[in-house]
N, C-alpha and C positions, 0 to 999 in steps of 0.2 A: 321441238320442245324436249327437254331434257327430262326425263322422269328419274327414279326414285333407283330403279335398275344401272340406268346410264352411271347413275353419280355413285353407286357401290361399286363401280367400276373403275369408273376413273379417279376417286379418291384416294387407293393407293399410288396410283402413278402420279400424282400433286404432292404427294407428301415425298414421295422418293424424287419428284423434282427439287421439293425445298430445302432438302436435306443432300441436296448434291452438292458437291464443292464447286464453289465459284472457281468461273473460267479464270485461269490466271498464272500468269508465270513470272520469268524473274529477269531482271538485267543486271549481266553483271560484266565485268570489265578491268581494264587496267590503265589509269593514266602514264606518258610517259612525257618528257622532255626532250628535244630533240637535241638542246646544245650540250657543251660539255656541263657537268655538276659543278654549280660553285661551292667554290671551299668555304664554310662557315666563319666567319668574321668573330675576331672576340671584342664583347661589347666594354667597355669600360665602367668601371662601376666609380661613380662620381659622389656619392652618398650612405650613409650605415653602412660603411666597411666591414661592421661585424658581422651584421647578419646577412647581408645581401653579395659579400665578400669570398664567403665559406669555400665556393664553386666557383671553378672558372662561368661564365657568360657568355654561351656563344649563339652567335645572329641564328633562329628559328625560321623566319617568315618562310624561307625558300629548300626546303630540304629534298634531296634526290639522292634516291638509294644508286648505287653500282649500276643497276641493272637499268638506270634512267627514271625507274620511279619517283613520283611525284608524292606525296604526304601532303595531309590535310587539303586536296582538293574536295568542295561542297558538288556532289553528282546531286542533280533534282530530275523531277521532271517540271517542267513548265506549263502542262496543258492537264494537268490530269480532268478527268470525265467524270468520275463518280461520287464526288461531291463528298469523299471521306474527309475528315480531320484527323490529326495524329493528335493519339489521346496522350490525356495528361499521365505522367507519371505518379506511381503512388507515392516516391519521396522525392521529394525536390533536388533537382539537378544542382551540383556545385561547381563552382570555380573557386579553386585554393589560389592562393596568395601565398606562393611555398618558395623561397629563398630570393625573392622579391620578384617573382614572375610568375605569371598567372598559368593552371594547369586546370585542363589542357587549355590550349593556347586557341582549340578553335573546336564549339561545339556546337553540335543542333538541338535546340530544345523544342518542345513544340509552342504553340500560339497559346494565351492564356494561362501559361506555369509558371509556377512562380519557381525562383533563382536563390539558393542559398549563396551568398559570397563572402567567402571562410579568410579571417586573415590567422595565418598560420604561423605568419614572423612574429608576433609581438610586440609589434611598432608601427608607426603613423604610417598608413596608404592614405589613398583618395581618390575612389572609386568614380571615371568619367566617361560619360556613355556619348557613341555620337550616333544616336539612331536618323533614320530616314522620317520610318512611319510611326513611332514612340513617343513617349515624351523622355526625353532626355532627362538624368540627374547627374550628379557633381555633389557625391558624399562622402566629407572627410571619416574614415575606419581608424580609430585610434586602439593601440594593443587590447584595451580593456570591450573593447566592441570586436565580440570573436565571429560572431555571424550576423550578416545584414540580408534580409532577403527583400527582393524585388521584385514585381511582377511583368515580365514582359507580354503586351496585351494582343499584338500583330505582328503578322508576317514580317520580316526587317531582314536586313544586315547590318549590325551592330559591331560597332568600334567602341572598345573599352581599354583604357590607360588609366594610368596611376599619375596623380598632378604631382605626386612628391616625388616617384623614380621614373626620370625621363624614358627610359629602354625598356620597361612596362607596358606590351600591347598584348590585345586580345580580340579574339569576334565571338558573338553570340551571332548563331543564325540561329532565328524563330520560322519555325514549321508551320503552314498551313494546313500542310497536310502530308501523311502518312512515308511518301513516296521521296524520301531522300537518305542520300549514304555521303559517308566519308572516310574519303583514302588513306587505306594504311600509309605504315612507314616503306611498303615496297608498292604504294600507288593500288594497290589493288581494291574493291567495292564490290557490293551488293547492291540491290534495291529489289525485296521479296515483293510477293502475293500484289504484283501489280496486274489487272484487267488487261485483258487482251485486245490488241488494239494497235495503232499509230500515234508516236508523238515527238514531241520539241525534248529532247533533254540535255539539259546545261549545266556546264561543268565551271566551276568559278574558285577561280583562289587568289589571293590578297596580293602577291608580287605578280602574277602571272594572266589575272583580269577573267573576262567572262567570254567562253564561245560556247558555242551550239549546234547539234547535228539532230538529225533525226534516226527514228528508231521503232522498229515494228515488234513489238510485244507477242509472242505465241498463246496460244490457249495452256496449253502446258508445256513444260520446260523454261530453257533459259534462249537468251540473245545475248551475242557478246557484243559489246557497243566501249571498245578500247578507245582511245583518244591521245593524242600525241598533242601537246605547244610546241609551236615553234619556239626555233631560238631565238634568243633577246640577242 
């Protein structure tokens, strides 16, 4: 039986347990490519010369730094355990429509934010979603409709183009939770204050597809969990 003694005792050491920082560290990494870098493709601009004209246009989807870095690879984890969500943002995340292509071209938001989508040109888009787990729309944005926002409700990977300019693509990835980064321009990532532990984490990018490795999390510090594609 615990008496009245016991518990002035052990009540400071409960409170410096709950105020101790969670076990947790961090993974962080570097995508690379194994083939040679391809050379960016310029896209043709078939419509509004004026505005969508200004800049050359060159192919996005596949970009690799010098050094074989990969850009815009989606790192998650797959398994996570502690049942967090990645909280909403206090302003809503944007995607511009800035010289007839969308910026950035590939973003994580989380689950239940809603989406400001800014047209920047001044002329007809047509904003087309091709989600999994969504409800997909298809809304013509004329100059005078400068912001339309959306709510993405679940988890997805989402395909977004413009019906009016063919070479217009994009991805929304929705977050379930907390535990996901995305690769710089030299491939490089984070993914902080994840629990310590084992798991699946997967690395997915749009021309390059989805693989998988595993990965042991420390109590504190980092794990480096680099990742190479093969070549096409």
């Amino acid at each position: 039986m615990i008496n009245k003694r016991s518990l002035a005792v052990l009540s400071p050491v409960l409170v410096a347990l709950a105020l101790a920082p969670a076990m947790a560290g961090e993974i962080v990494g570097k995508v690379k490519y194994a083939g040679n870098a391809p050379v960016p493709k310029q896209i043709p601009i078939t419509k509004d010369q004026a505005v969508c004209g200004k800049a050359p246009h060159l192919e996005d989807s596949f970009l690799v730094a010098a050094d074989k870095g990969v850009k815009n690879v989606v790192v998650s984890i797959s398994d996570p355990k502690d049942g967090k969500k990645m909280p909403v943002a206090a302003s809503n995340p944007k995607i511009d429509q800035n010289g007839c292509r969308f910026v950035p071209r590939v973003q994580i938001v989380p689950a239940g934010q809603s989406v400001d989508i800014i047209n920047d040109d001044g002329i007809l888009h047509n904003i087309h979603t091709w989600p999994k787990n969504n409800v997909p729309f298809n809304k013509a944005q004329p100059k005078f409709k400068k912001v339309m926002t959306e709510l993405f409700e679940k988890p997805d990977v989402i395909k977004i183009s413009c019906d009016v300019h063919s070479w217009m693509q994009g991805w929304v990835i929705v977050a379930g939770h907390p535990y996901f980064a995305l690769s710089d321009d030299k491939g490089n990532f984070k993914i902080a204050d994840v629990p310590a532990g084992t798991y699946g984490l997967e690395y997915w990018h749009e021309t390059l597809g989805k693989q998988t490795k595993q990965v042991t999390v420390p109590a504190t510090g980092s794990v480096t969990a680099d990742f190479e594609y093969a070549a096409k």
